[in-house]
N, C-alpha and C positions, 0 to 999 in steps of 0.2 A: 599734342606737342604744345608746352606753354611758351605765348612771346611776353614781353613785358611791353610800357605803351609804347615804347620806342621801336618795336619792331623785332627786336633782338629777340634770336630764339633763348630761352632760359636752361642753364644747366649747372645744377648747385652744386658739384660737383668740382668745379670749374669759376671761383668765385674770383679768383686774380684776373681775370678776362673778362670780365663782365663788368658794362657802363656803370654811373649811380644809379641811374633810372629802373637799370637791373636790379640792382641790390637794396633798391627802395621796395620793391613790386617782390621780392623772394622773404621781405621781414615778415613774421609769424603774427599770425592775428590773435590780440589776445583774446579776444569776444569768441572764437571759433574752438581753436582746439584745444583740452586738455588732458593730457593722458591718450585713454584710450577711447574719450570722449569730445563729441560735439558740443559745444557752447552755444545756445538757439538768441539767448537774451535774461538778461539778470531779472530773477524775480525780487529779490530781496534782502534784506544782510541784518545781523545784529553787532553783537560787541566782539566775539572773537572771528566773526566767516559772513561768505557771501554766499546767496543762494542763487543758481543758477536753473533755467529749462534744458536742461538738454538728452542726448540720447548716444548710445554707445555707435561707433561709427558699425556701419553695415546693419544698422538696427533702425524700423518706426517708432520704436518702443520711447514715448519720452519717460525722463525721471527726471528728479528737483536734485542738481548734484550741490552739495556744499561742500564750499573750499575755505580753509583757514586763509584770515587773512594773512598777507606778509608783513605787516609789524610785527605780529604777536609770536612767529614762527620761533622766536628764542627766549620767549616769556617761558619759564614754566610752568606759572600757573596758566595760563591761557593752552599748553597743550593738555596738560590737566584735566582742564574742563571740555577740552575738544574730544579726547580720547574717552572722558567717564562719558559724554553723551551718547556717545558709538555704543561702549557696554551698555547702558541703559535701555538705550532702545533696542540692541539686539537683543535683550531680557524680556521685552515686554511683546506677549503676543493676544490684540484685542481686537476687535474691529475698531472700537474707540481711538487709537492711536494707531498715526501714522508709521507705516511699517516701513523698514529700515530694506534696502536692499544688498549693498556693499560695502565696503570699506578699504581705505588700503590707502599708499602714499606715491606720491608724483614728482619726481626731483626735490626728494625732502619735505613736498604739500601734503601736510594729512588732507584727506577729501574723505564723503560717506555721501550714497546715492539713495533717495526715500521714493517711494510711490510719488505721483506728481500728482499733485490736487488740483484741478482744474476752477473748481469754482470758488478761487478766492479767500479772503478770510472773513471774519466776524464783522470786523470793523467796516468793513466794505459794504455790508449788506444789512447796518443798522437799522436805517433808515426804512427795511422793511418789515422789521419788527415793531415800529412804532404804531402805538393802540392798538395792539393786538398781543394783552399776556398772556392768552392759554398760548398760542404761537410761541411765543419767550419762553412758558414755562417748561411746554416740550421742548425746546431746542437744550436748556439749562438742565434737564434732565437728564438727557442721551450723554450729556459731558460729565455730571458727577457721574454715571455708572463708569464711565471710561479712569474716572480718576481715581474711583476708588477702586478698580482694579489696579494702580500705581501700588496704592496706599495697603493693600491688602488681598493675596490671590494664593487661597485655600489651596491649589493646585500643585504649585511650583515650590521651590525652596531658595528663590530669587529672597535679596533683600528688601524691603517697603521704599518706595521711593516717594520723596516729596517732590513735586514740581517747581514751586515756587516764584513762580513766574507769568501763573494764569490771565490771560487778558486778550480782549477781540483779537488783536494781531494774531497772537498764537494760537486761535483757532481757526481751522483750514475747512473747506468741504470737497467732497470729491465731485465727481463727474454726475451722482448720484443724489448731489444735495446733499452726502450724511456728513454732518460734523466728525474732525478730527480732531485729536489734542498732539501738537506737533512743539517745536522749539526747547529740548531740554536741557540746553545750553549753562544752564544754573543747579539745574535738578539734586536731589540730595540724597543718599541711599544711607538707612541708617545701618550703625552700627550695633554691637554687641548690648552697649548701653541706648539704645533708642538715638532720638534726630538731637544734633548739636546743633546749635549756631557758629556759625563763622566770623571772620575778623572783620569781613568787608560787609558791606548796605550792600543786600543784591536782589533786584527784583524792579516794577515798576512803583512807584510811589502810593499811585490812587487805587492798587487792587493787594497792597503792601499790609498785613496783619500787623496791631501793635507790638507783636512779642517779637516781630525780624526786626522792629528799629533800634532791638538790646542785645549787646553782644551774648550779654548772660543767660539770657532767657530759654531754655530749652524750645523744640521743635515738636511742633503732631502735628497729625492732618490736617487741625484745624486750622490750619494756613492758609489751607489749602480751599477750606470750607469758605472761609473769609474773605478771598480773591473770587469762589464762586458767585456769593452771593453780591459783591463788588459789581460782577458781571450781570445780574440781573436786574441789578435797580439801575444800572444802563438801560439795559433792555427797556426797561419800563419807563422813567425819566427822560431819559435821551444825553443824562448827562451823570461823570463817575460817582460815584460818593464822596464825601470830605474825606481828608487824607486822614488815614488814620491815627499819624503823628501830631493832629494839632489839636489841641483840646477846646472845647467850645463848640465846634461846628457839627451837628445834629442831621442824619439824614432826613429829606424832607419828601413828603409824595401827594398829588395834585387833590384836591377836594375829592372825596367821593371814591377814593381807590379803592377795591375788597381789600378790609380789613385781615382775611386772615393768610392771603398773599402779602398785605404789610406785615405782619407778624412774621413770618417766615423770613424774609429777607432780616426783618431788624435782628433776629436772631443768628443768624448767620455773619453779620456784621457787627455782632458783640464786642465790646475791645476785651472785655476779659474771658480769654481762651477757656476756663475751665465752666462757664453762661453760656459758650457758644456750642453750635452741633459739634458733637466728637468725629462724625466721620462724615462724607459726601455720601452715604447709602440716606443714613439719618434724616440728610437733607431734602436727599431726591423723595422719600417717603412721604414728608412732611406735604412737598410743593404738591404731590397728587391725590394728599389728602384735600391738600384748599382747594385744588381744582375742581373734583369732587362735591365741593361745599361741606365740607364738615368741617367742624370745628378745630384747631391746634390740640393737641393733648391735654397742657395743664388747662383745658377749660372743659373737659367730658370726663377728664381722670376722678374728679369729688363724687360728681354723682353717680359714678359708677360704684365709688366704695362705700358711699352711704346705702343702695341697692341691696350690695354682698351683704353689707354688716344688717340690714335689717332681717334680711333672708334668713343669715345664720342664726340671730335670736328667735326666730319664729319658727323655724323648721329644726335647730338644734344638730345632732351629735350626727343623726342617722343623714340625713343630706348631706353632710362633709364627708362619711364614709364612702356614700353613693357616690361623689363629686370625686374623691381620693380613685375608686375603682374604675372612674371614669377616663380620670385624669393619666392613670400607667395604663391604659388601653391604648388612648388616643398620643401618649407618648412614643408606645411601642411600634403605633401605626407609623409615627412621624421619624422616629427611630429608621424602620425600616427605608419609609420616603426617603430621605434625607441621602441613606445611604446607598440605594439606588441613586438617587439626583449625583450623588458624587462621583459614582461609576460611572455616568452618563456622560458627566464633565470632564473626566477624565480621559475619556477613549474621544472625548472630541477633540479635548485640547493634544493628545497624543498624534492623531489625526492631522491638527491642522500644522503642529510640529513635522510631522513626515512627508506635507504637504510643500512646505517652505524648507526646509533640505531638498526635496527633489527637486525643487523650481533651481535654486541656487545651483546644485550641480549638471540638473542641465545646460544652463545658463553658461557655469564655467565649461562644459566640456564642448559647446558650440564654440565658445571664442578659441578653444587648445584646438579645436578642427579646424575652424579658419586661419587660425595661425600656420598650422600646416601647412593646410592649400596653399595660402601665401607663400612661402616657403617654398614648396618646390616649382610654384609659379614663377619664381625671380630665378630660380636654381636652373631651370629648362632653358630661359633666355642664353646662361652662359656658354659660350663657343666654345670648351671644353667639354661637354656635355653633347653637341651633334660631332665633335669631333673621336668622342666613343663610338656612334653609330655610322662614322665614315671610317674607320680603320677596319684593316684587311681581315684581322683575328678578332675570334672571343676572346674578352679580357674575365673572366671568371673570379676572379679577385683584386677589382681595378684599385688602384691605389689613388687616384681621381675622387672616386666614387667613398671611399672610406674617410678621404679627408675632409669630405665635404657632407658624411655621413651623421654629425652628432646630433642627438634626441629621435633619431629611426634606426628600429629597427636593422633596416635592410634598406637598402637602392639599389635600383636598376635601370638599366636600358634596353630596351625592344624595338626590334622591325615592326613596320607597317604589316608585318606579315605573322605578326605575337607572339616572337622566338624571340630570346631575351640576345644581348651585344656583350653585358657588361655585367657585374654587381660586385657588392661591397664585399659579400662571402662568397668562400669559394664552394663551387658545385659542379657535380660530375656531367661527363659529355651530355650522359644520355638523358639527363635534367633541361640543361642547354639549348637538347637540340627539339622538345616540347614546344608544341604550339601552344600558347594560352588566351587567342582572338576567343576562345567561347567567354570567359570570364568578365561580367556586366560592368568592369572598371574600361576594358579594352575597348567594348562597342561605345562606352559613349566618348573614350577620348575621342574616338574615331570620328565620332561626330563632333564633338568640341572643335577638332582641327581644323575643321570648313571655314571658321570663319578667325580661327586663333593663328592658321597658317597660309597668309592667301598668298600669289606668287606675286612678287614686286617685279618681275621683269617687266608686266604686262602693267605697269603703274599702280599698281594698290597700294594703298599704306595698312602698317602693321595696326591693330587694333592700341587703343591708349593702354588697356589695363588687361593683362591677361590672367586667365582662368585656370582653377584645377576640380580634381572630379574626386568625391569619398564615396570608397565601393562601400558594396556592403559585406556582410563577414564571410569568411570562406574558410577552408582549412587549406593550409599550406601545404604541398606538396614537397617542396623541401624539407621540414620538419614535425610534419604533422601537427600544429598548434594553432588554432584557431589567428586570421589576424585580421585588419584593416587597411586598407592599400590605397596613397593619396595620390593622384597622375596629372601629368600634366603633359601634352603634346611638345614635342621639341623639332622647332624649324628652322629652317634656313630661305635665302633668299628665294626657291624654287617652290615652296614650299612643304609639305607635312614630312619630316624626316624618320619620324617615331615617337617613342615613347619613355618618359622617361616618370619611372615609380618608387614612392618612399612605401615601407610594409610597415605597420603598429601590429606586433602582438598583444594580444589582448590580456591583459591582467589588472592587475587592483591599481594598478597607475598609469596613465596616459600625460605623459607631459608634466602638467604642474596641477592636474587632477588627480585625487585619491579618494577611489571607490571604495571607502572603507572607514569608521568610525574609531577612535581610538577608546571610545568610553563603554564602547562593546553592547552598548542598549538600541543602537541599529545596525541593519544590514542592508547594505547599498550593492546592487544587480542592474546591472548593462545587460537589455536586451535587441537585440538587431534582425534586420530583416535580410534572412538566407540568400547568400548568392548563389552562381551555378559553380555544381565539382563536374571532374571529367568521370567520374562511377557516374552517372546521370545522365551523361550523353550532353552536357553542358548545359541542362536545366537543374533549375530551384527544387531541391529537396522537398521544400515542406513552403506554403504560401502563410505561414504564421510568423507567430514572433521566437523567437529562442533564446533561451537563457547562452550567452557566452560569457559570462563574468558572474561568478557567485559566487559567496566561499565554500558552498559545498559541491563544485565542480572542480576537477583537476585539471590543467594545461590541455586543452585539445578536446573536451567534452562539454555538450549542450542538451541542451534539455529544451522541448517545447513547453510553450506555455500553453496552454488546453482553457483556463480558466482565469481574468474574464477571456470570453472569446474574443479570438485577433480582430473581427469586425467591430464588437462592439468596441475594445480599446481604442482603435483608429475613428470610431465615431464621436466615443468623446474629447478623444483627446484632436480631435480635426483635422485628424492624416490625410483621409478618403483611401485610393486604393494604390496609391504611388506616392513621389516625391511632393509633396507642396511649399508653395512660398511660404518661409516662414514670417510668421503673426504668432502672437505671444497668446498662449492659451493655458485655462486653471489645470493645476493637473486632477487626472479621476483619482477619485480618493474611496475605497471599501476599507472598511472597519471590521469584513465577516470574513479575509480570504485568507485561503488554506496555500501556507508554499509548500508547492510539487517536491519542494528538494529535503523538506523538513521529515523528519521521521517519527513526529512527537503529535501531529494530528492536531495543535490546537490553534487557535485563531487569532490572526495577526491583523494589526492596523497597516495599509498600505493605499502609498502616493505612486502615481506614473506621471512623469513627465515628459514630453517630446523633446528630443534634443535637436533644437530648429528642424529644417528642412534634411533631415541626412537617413533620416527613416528609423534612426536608434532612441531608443525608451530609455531613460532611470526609473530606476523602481526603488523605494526607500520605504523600508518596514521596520516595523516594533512588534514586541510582540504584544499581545491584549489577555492579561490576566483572568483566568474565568467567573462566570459570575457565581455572587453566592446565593444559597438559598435564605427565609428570611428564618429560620429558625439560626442556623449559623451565625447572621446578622445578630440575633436577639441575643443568642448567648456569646457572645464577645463584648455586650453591652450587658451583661445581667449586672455585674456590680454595681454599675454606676446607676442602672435603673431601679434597683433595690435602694442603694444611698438616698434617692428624689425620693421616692415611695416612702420610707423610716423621715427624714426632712419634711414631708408635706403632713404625715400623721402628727410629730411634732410642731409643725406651724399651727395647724390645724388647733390641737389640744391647746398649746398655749393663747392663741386668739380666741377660744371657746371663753379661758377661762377669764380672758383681762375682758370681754364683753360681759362675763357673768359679774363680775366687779362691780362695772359701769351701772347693770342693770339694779344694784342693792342700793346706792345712794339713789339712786333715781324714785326709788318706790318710796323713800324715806323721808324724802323732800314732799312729796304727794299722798299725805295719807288718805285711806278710802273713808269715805262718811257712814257711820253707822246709823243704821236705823232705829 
């Protein structure tokens, strides 16, 4: 029971009767809640949102929620840019970038929940980067691979995105130390024609490339490159570079710095884009070449080709042949590699796709069960509801019960003694007059009640927040279809009076969840854990998992799962052998498994997911194209390997011959001395 400091019991309900001091103590806090979320304490904020720590109520799980600010709420460019960030990120799947959890809107707030990074940003932890650039140079490495998967990902058929807004703030680390690239609040996805510019200056100044301070200027990575290498003569300096827009001012670095670490940066901070790296691979290449100690390129690229060209004069026609037969061998081998490595990346990236659809929809289908529970938890309170289980007759098709039926199935009412009072549909005597106390929804309301129903004659008070119980699946005796049954005890002042049950049949929609893909390249399956039928003597069929939701099952049929086995799934996914508290865990991912229900034998990428504490699995699968052999590989590439092969005989021949050239004035200029 809440009072306010004045004493007064609180009942918002009730707001004409209540002191100021009441009405001061019931205002909403904005720091605390929003939506469907807890507000912990604000990390952060840019130009259009705030960043917040918090966690979804009934959850440990924190995440970093941003909220659009309210100026900007009827800008439309600023929802623009709130909404293109959501697509963005929900497009990009890397470890390098911060991963996106949800989205959606709050009394008109767009909001979007990310992983929460723990250990801060770039800027924060300068300071211990300083005198130490292989330190720098890895940390600025791990960030171009992340960026130039923005910039470019062989994989997908997402558009290239620029960031454009690179700098310590917007790099985050996790709980792990590993750098993220987060804040894409400016980001830019190109078009049909590659990266535009925009009308407005957007970015930070000192990590700002010369070609964003012109409206005219087209747009490439190398913006991108530009703000990187911005970033590492911080690291190294301790201080940004001149801003790109003022001319005159010359980056500078302390006596004594390895010169071909200064190369690399001055390079990268080119003002003109087409001098500078083309992409952040480029870069990250370049930075672990210096680390290494070797040279930049254009200072080992001369004597390499003075080597070749002496080679080829001396050895002639027949070495370029050998080198030629050498060259489509070791093509074909790298041919083949290549296209392995891409089947590899493929079934991972497929993998780590089916991995975050499962987390996602278990996620949604825990809060549609809590919402439930709550649900018939407030529903059981209402004295229309013990007042079904104190009248004389069965109500078999209550009118009570239907009204107050929508989003279930079915409801009902039962005796302490598992014979139903009431339900929304109507059912024969001899349905009625069934005991249903074996069924594992019935035993634990029963225990629930102990403390959900105490007797207030004897002075107890009722509990603050009451409870409801998700069975596990069963087949329905009323109409043979698999369902879900959500209960909740209903009492009166003496206490436990009964029972009062909402039923979910089980198909491709539970509420405001949909087991089902519209783009038809996955298959999402609800697995649950067997309750007891009365054929059984009111024990559990089978101690596995069961398919009740597939698309290749019809209303009322299940399949067990045999592979992986029920132990080892609850091992990884950290079930144990019952209910547990739920803790947020990765889902198990096989890339080799065969679905029982398929009749086609070949092998699927598949995600399990726990759906919190309630004992039920998502399973979200793709299927996994098979592989090829490399003769197959070689002949889907013979044209273009015969094209290299004809191109390297003629590179070849005509370098022979503009050497043979060379070699005639040379003898001419040096005649030999006769004897």
């Amino acid at each position: 029971m809440k009072t306010c400091s004045a004493g007064h019991v609180l009942f918002e309900s009730e707001l004409d009767s209540l002191c100021p001091q009441c009405l001061y103590d019931l205002r909403p806090n904005p720091l605390s809640a929003f939506g469907p979320f807890e507000r912990l304490k604000q990390l952060g904020g840019g130009g259009f949102g705030r960043v917040f720590l918090a966690r979804a109520r009934g959850s440990d799980e924190l995440v970093a929620l941003k909220i659009m600010r309210d100026p900007h709420l009827d800008d439309p460019t600023a929802l623009r840019y709130f909404r293109q960030e959501v697509e963005i990120l929900s497009g990009l799947r890397h470890d390098g970038v911060v991963r996106i959890l949800e989205a959606g809107e709050h009394e008109g707030t767009p909001y979007y929940t990310m992983e929460y990074m723990p250990g801060g940003t770039l800027r924060q932890r300068l300071v211990s980067y300083r005198g130490k650039p292989r330190l720098a140079c890895e940390l600025v490495i791990s960030i171009a691979e992340a960026v130039d998967h923005l910039h470019r990902d062989p994989l997908s058929n997402r558009r290239p995105v620029l960031h454009r807004d690179l700098k310590p703030e917007n790099i985050l680390f996790d709980a792990s130390d590993r750098p993220k690239v987060s804040d894409f609040g400016i980001a830019k996805r190109s078009s049909d024609r590659g990266f535009s510019q925009g009308s407005q200056l957007v970015g930070s100044l000192r990590y700002m490339a010369p070609e964003q301070f012109s409206e005219e200027a087209p747009l490439t990575p190398a913006v991108d490159v530009y703000a990187l290498g911005a970033i590492l003569y911080e690291l190294f300096t301790n201080n940004p570079p001149p801003s790109a827009n003022r001319a005159g001012e010359l980056p500078t670095f302390p006596v004594g710095f390895d010169r071909r670490l200064e190369a690399v940066v001055l390079n990268a901070l080119e003002p003109d884009p087409e001098l500078r790296y083309r992409s952040a691979r480029a870069f990250a290449q370049d930075l672990r070449r210096a680390l290494s100690g070797k040279a930049p390129p254009e200072e080992h690229s001369l004597p390499l080709a003075e080597r070749l060209t002496t080679t080829l004069r001396q050895r002639g026609v027949f070495i370029a042949a050998a080198i030629l037969a050498l060259s489509l061998v070791l093509v074909a081998f790298l041919t083949v590699g290549q296209e392995r490595r891409s089947e590899r990346l493929a079934s991972e990236a497929r993998a780590r796709e089916n991995s975050t659809l499962a987390s996602v929809q278990a996620v949604a289908f825990t809060f549609q069960l809590r919402e439930y529970a709550h649900r018939v938890a407030r529903l059981a309170q209402r004295p229309e509801i013990a007042d079904l289980l104190r009248a004389p007759s069965i109500d078999s098709q209550s009118r009570t019960l239907i009204e107050r039926g929508q989003g279930f199935d079915s409801l009902f009412v039962m005796n302490p003694d598992g014979r139903q009072r009431a339900r929304s549909s109507l059912k024969s005597a001899e349905y009625l007059s069934r005991s249903f106390a074996f069924r594992d929804y019935f035993q634990a309301v029963r225990e629930l009640a102990k403390t959900e129903c105490p007797d207030l004659s004897s002075g107890a008070r009722p509990p603050d927040e009451h409870n409801a119980y998700v069975s596990q699946a069963h087949v329905s005796e009323g109409d043979g279809r698999f369902e879900i049954v959500v209960v909740a005890p209903v009492c009166d002042s003496r206490g436990w009076l009964g029972i009062l049950g909402a039923g979910l049949v089980s198909n491709r929609v539970f509420g405001i969840v949909k087991l089902e893909d519209d783009t038809s390249r996955h298959i999402t399956a609800l697995l649950g854990p067997r309750g007891a039928e009365r054929a059984t003597g009111g024990h559990p069929a089978r101690g596995g998992f069961e398919f009740i939701v597939h698309p290749a099952l019809a209303p009322g049929e299940e399949y067990e799962l045999l592979d992986p086995a029920p132990n080892l799934l609850r091992a990884k996914l950290g079930m144990g052998d019952g209910r547990q508290p739920f803790r947020y865990t990765a889902p198990y991912t096989s890339q080799a498994y065969r679905d029982p229900l398929s009749k086609s034998g070949q092998l699927w990428s598949v995600a399990f997911a726990p759906v919190s504490e309630s004992g039920f699995v998502v399973a979200v699968q793709s299927l996994e194209p098979p592989a090829r052999s490399a003769g197959s590989i070689l002949a889907a590439h013979a044209a273009p390997l015969g094209l290299q092969f004809g191109l390297g005989v003629g590179l070849l021949l005509s370098l022979r011959a503009a050497l043979q050239r060379k070699r005639r004035p040379h003898r001419a200029l040096h005649p030999q001395t006769q004897g």
